[in-house]
C-alpha positions as CSV (number, residue, x, y, z in Angstrom):
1,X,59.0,94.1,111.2
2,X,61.1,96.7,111.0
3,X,58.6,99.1,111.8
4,X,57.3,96.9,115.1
5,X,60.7,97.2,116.4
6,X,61.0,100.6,116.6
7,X,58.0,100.5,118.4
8,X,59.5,98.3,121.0
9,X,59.6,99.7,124.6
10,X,63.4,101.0,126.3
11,X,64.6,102.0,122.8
12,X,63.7,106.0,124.0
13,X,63.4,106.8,120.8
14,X,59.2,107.0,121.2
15,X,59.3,110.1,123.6
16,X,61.5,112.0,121.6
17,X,59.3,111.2,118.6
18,X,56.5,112.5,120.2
19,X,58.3,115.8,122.0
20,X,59.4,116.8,118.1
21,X,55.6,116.3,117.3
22,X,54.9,118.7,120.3
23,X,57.6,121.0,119.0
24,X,55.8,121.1,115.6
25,X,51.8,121.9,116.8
26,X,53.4,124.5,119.9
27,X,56.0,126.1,117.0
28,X,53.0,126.3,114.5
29,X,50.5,127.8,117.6
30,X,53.6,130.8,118.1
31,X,53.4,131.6,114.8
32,X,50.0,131.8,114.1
33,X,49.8,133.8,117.3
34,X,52.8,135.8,116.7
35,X,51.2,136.9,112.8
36,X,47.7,136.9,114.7
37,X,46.4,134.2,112.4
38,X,46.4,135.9,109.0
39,X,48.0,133.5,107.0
40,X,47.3,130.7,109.3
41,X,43.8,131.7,108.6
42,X,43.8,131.4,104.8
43,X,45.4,128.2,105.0
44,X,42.9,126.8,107.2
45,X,40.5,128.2,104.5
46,X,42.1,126.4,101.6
47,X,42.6,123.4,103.8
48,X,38.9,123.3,104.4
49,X,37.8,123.9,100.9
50,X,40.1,120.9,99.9
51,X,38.2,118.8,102.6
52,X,35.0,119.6,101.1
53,X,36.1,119.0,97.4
54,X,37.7,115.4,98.7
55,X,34.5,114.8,100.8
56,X,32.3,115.5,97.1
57,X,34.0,113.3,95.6
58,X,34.2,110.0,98.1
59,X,33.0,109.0,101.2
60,X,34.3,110.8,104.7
61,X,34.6,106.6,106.2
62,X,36.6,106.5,103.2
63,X,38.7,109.8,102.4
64,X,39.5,110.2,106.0
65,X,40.9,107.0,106.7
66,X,43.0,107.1,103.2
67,X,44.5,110.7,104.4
68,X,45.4,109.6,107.5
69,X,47.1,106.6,106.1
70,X,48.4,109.0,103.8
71,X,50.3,111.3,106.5
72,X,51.9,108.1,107.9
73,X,53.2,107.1,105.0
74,X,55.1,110.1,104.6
75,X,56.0,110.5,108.6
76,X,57.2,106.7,107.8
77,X,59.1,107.2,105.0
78,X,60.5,110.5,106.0
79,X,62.1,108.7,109.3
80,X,63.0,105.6,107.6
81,X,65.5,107.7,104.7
82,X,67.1,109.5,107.7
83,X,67.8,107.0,110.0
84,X,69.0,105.0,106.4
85,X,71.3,108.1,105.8
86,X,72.5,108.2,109.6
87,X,73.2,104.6,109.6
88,X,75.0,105.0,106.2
89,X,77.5,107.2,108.1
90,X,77.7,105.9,110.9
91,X,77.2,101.7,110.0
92,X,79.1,101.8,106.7
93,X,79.7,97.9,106.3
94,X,77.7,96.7,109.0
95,X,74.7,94.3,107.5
96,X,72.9,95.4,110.6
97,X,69.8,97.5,111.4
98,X,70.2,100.4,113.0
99,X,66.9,99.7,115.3
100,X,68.9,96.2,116.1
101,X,71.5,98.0,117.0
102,X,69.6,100.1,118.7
103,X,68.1,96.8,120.6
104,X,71.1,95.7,121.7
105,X,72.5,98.6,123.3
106,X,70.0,99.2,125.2
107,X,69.6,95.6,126.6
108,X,73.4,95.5,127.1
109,X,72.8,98.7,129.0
110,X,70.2,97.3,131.3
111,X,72.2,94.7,132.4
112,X,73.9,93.6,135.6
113,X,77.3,95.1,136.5
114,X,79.7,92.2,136.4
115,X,82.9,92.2,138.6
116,X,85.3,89.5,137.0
117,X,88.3,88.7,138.3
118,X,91.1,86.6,137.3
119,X,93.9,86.8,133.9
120,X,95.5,84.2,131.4
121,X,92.9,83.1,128.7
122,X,90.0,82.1,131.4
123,X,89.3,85.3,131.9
124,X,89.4,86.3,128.3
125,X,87.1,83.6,127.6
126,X,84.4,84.6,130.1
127,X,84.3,87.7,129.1
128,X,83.9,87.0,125.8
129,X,80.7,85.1,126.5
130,X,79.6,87.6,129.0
131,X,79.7,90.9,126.5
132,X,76.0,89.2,125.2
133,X,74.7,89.5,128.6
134,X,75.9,93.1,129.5
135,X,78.3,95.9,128.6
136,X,78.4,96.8,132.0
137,X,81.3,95.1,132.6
138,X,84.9,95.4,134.6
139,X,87.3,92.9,134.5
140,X,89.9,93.2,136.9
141,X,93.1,91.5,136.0
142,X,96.2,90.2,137.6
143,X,100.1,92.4,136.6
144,X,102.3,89.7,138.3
145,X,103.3,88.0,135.2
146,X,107.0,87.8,134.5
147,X,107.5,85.8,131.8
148,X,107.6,85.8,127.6
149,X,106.3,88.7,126.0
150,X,105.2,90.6,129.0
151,X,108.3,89.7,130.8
152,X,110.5,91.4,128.4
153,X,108.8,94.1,127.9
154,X,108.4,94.3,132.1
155,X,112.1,94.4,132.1
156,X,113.0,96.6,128.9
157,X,110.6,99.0,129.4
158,X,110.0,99.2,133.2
159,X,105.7,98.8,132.3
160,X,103.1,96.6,134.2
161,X,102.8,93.0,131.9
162,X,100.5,93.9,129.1
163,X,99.6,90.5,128.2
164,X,96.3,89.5,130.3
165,X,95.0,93.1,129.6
166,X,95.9,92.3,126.1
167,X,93.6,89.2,125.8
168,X,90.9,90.9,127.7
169,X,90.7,93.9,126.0
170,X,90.3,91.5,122.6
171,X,88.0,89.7,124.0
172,X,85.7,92.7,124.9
173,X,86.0,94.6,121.6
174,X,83.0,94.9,119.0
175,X,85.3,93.3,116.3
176,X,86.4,90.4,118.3
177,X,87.9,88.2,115.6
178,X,89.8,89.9,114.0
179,X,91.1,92.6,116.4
180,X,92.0,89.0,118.6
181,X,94.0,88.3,116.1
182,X,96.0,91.5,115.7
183,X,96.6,91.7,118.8
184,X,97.7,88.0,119.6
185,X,99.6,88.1,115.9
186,X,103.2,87.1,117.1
187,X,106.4,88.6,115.4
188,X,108.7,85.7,113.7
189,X,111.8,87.7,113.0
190,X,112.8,91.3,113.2
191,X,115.3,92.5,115.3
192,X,114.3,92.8,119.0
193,X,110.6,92.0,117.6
194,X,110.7,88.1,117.4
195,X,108.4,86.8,120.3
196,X,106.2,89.6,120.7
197,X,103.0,89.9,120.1
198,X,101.6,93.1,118.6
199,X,98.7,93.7,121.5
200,X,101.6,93.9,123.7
201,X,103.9,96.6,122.1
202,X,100.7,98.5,121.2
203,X,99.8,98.9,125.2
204,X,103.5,99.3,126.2
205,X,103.5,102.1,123.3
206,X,100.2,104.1,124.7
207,X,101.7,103.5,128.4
208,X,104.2,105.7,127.3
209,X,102.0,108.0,125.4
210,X,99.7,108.3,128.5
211,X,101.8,108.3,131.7
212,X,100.0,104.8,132.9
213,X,98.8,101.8,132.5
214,X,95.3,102.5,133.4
215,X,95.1,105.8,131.0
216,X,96.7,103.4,128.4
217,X,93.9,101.1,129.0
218,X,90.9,103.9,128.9
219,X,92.5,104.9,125.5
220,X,93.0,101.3,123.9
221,X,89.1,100.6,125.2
222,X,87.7,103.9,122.7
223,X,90.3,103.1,120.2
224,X,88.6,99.1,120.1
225,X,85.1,100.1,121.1
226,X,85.5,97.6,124.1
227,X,82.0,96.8,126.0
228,X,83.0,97.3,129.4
229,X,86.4,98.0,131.2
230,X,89.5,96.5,131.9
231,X,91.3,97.3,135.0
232,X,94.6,96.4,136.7
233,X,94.4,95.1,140.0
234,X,97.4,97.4,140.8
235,X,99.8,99.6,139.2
236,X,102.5,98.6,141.5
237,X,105.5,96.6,140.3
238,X,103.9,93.2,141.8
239,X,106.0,90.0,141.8
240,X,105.0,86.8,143.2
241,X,106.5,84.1,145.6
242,X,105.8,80.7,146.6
243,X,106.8,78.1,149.5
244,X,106.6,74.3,148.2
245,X,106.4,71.5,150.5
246,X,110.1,70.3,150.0
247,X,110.9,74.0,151.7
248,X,111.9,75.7,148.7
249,X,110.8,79.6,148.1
250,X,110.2,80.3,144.3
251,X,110.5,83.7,143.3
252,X,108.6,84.7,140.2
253,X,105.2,83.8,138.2
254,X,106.9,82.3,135.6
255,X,109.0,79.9,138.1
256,X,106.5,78.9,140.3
257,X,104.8,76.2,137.8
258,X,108.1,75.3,136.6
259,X,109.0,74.7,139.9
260,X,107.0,71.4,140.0
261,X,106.2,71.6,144.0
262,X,103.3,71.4,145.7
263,X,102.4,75.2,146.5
264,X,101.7,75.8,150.1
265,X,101.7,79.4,150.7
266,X,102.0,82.0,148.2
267,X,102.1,85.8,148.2
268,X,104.1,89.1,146.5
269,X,106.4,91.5,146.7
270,X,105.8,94.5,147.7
271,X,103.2,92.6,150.5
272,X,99.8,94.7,150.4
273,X,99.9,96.5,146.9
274,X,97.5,99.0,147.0
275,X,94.3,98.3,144.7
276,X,93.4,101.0,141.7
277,X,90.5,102.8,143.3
278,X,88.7,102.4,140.1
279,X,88.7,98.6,140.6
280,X,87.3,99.4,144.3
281,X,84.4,101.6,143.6
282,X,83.6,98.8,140.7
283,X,83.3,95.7,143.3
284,X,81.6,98.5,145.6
285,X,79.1,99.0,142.8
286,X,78.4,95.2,141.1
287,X,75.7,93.2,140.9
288,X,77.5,90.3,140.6
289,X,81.2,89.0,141.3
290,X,82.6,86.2,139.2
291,X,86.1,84.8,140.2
292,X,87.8,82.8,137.7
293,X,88.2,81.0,135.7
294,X,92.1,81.1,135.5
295,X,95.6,79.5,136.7
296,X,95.0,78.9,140.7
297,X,98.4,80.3,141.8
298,X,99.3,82.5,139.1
299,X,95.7,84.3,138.1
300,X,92.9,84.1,140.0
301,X,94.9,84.6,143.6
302,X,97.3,87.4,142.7
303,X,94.7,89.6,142.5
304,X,93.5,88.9,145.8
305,X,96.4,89.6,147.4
306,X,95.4,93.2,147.0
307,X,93.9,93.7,150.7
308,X,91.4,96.3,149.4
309,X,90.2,94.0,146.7
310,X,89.4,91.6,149.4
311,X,88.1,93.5,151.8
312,X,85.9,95.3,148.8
313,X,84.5,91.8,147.7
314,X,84.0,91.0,151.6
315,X,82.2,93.8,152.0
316,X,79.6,93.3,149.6
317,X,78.6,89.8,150.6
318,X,78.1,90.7,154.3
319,X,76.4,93.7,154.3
320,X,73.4,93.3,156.8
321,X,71.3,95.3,153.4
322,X,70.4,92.8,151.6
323,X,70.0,94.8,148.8
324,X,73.8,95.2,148.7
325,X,74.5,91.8,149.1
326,X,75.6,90.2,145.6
327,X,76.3,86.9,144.6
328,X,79.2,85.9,144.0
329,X,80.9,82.6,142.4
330,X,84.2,80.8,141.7
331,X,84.5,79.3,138.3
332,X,86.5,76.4,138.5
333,X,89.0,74.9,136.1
334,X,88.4,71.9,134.5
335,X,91.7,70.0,134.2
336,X,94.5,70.0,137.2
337,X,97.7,72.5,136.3
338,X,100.6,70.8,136.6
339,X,103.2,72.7,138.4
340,X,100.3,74.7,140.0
341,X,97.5,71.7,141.3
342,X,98.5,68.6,140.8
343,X,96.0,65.9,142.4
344,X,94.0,69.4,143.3
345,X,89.9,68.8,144.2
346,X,87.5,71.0,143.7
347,X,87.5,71.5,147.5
348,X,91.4,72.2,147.3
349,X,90.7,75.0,145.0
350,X,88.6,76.7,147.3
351,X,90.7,76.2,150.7
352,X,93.3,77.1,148.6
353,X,91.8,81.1,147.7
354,X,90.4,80.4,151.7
355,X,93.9,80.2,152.7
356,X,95.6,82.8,150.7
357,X,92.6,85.0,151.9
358,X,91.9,83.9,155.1
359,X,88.4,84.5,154.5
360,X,85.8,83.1,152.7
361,X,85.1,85.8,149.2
362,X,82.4,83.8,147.4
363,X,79.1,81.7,147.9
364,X,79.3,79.2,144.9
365,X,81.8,77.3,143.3
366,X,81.3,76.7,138.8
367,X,82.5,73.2,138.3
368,X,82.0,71.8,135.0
369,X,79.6,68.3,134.6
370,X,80.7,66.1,131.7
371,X,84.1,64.0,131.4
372,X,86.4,64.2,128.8
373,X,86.7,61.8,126.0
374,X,89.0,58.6,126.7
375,X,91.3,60.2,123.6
376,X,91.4,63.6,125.8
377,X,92.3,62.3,128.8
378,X,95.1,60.1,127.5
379,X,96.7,63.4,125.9
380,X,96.2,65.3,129.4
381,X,97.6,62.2,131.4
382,X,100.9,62.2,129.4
383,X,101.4,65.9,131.0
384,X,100.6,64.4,134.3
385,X,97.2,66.3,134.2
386,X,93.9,65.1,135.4
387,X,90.3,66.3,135.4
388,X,89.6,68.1,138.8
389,X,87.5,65.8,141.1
390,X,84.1,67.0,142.7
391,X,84.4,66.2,146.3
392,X,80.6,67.4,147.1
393,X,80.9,66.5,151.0
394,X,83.7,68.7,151.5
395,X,82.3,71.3,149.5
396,X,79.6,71.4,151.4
397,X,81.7,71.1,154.9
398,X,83.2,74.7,153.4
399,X,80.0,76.4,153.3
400,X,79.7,76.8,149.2
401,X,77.3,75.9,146.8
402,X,77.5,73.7,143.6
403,X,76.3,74.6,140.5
404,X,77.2,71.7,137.8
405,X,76.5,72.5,134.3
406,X,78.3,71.4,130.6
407,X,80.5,73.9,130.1
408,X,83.2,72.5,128.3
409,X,85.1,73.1,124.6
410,X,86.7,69.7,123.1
411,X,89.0,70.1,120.5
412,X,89.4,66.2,119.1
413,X,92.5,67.1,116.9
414,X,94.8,68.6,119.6
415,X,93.2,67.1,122.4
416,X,92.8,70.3,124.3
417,X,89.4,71.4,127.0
418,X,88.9,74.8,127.4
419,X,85.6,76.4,128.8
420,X,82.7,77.4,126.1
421,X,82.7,81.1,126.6
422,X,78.7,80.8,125.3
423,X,77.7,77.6,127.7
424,X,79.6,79.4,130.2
425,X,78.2,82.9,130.6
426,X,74.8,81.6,129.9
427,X,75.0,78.7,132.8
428,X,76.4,82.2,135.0
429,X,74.0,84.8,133.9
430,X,71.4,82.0,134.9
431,X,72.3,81.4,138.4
432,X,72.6,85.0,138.9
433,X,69.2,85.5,137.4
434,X,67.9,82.7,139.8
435,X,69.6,84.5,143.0
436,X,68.7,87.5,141.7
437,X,64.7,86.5,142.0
């Protein structure tokens, strides 16, 4: 089996099989020229005498075949002990074959380039289902939070919040488990230490060590072996503000839920933060833009407050080449936010990204099919939380698409939904295949 799957086509290992068998015969045809065959000549000569002894003593249908069979063997075995010893060196502890490593990087190579934009733990968890589709990957992630770890750090250290790159960086690494939880591990006690989390000082550390945030980043990503990229929206000092109903103006991302309003106009300061071009030229190039999933207010918008972001993602999905025209989707959440969307729609969502837009940046909208459990909405309902109602008519009066799929994690013992980061990035990759076609 081994053996057929070297032989698979897009591993590129074939041609350069072949070219070293070229190098060999052309290497061999120098010499022979260069000593004007006199060596070559006598070992033609013993080769042919040994032809004719073998050919005396068996069959040619017979002898030829078994030589032949012979020299593959040893071409076989010769390839299998190095690539053995490379993978030795290289693979230490990992169960895997090299040739199915092999596999997969290449198919991870050849797929889509995914724009994903949001932060909190939606975005971590989309990514982590969307590493199996494709390492060609950026997520682009919100820096106006304010509060906990990051918070601290934002106000101690004078860095961009670390904690959504944190998550995402995690959730994009090779060793996913247990580098998640290293970096999410959470000092108890220690001077200064207690309340943060180790992914946090680690980024705050190579910030320092770097210059930026983004270089900071780039370095983490080698040092994790990260499939993809994770990039800032901005490295401008960005913090938020909202207008509730009731007239009040919130300042800060961690005050705005706590606020317990309803939200109608939100935006930062400074107003128009200039995007990282590296987060432009990625929307410029994707494939495929996936917004969400993430806190309404507090994750998925911030980062299209950036003007450049927008007008990068509006660019895409109405240029007159339809080539260059990508799909693009909202994923939304599954429960109502309290604080943030209470008694929010599916159709709320949306106007609500419309309105802090003022355009419209996506063609879909991801809303999950399947109710909770009786015991799960009970828990939710005690924090005035509700699952988020599909209004299809008015959906449909804004111009976007509905994919429904099951896409939902239920944990029975706490009660808790989150999104299945499998069911979700396959349900994603598949409507993208479908548009795609």
């Amino acid at each position: 089996m081994r053996l057929v799957k070297w032989l698979a086509p897009g591993l590129l290992v074939k041609r350069w099989l072949l070219l070293s068998a070229a190098g060999v015969v052309l290497t061999s045809l120098g010499l022979a020229i260069w000593v004007q065959l006199t060596p070559i000549f006598h070992l033609m000569q013993l080769a042919g005498n040994a032809i004719e002894w073998l050919a005396t003593i068996m069959p040619r249908n017979i002898s030829g075949p078994l030589v032949i069979l012979l020299g593959v063997f040893f071409v076989f075995l010769g390839q299998t002990r190095s690539l053995e010893a490379i993978t030795e060196v290289l693979k230490p502890d990992n169960d895997d074959e090299l040739v199915d490593l092999l596999i997969t990087h290449r198919r991870l190579k050849r797929g889509p380039k995914v724009v994903a934009i949001g932060g909190g733990t939606g975005l971590s968890t989309l990514l982590r289902g969307l590493k199996n589709y494709s390492s060609n990957i950026t997520a682009i992630v919100t820096v106006a939070d304010d509060g906990g770890s990051s918070g601290r750090l934002r106000k101690d250290f004078g860095v961009l919040p670390p904690g959504d790159i944190r998550n995402c960086l995690a959730a994009l690494a090779d060793q996913e488990k247990l580098l998640t939880e290293l970096f999410q591990y959470r000092f108890v006690n220690g001077n200064g230490l207690t309340g943060h989390s180790f992914g946090n000082l680690f980024l705050t550390a190579m910030t320092d060590i770097t210059g930026d945030l983004e270089q900071a980043i780039a370095a983490s990503s080698e040092v994790l072996a990260v499939r993809g990229k994770v990039l800032p929206a901005t490295l401008m000092d960005v913090s938020l503000w909202a207008e509730l109903a009731d007239g009040r103006r919130i300042e800060g991302e961690s005050n705005i839920s706590a606020a317990n309003g309803k939200i109608i106009k939100i935006g930062c300061h400074p107003e128009n933060p200039p995007a990282l071009p590296a987060v432009v030229q990625a929307i410029r190039e994707a494939d495929y833009i996936i917004i969400g999933p993430g806190s309404l207010y507090t994750s998925v918008i911030p980062n299209l407050l950036v003007p450049e972001i927008r007008e990068a993602i509006l660019q895409r999905r109405g240029s007159a080449n339809a080539a260059r025209n990508v799909p693009s989707i909202y994923v939304c959440n599954i429960m109502t936010q309290p604080g943030e969307t209470d008694g929010y729609s599916v159709s709320d969502h949306i106007r609500a990204i419309d309105r802090a837009c003022g355009q419209k940046l996506f063609d879909a909208v991801l809303v999950h099919k399947r109710v909770p459990s009786a015991q799960t909405l009970i828990h939710y309902a005690q924090e005035q939380s509700h699952p988020v109602f599909l209004d299809r008519e008015d959906i449909a009066s804004l111009g976007r698409r509905v994919v429904l799929a099951n896409v939902m994690d239920e944990d029975m013992e706490t009660g808790l939904v989150r999104h299945n980061h499998l069911q979700l990035a396959r349900t994603l990759m598949r409507w993208y295949s479908a548009h795609h076609r």
